[in-house]
N, C-alpha and C positions, 0 to 999 in steps of 0.2 A: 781165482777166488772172487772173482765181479760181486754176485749178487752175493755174498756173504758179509763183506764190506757192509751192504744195503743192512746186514739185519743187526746191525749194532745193537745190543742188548741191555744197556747198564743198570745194573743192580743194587750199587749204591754199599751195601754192607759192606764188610771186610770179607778178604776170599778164606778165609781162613771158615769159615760160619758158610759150609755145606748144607743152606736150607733146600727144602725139597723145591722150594720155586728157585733157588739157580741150579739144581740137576735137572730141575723140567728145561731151563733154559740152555744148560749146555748138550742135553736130548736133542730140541730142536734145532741147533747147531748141525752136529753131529751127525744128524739122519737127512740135513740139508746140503752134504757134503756127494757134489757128482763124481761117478766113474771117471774113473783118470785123473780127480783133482785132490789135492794135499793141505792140509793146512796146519800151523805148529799152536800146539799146547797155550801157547802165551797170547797167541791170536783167537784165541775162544776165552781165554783167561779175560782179555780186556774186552773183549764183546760184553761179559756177562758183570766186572765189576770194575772193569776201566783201566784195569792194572794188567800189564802182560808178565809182570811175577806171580800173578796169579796160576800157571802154567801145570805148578807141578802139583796142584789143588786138584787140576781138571786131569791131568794123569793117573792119578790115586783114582777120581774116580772110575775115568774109561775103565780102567783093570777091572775092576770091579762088574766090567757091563758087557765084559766080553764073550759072553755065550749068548747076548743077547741076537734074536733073527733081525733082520733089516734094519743092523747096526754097525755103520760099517767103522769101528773104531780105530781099525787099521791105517783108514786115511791120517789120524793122526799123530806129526810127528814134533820131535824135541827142537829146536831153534837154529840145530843144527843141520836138518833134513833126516836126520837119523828117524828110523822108525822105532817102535817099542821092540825091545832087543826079543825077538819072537820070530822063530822060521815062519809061524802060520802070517803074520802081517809082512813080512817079505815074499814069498810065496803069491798073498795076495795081492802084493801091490805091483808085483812083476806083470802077474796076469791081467793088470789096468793097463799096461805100457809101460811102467816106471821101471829103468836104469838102474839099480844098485850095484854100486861099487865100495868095496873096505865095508859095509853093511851102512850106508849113504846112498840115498837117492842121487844120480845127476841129473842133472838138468841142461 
């Protein structure tokens, strides 16, 4: 996750207040995330407003983004490594190199 760390994002409002500038922000998150790399809901939560309860703000939305092309929302998962309970984000995350086991990434 190196260079993701680097793009700390803070937002400042409540996550709860889905403005279009924190979906622009969890977008570029999101489409910053490499082949083979994972990152959990609560860790783009507090990128964008500092709070990692934030998480299930940033889930509501991915769902929402996932027909999107050169989006890969599959990379992200709940704080448990679980991914979004979805064959197609298992499927794909198999095909980056990632492990699932009991429907849990290992590592």
């Amino acid at each position: 996750m190196g260079l993701l760390v680097a793009m700390t994002l803070t937002g400042g409002a409540d996550c709860m207040e889905l403005a279009d500038v924190n979906k622009g922000k969890i977008d570029d998150i999101v489409v910053s995330i490499k082949w083979g790399e994972i990152i959990q809901f609560g860790d783009i939560g507090e990128m964008v407003w500092g709070k990692r309860n934030c998480g299930s703000v940033v889930g509501k939305y991915l769902f929402t983004q996932r027909g999107r092309e050169n989006y890969p929302w599959w990379r992200v998962v709940n704080r448990d490594d679980h991914p979004v309970a979805d064959a197609e984000a298992i499927t794909r995350l198999e095909s980056e190199g990632h492990k699932i086991r009991n429907g849990r990434i290992v590592k």
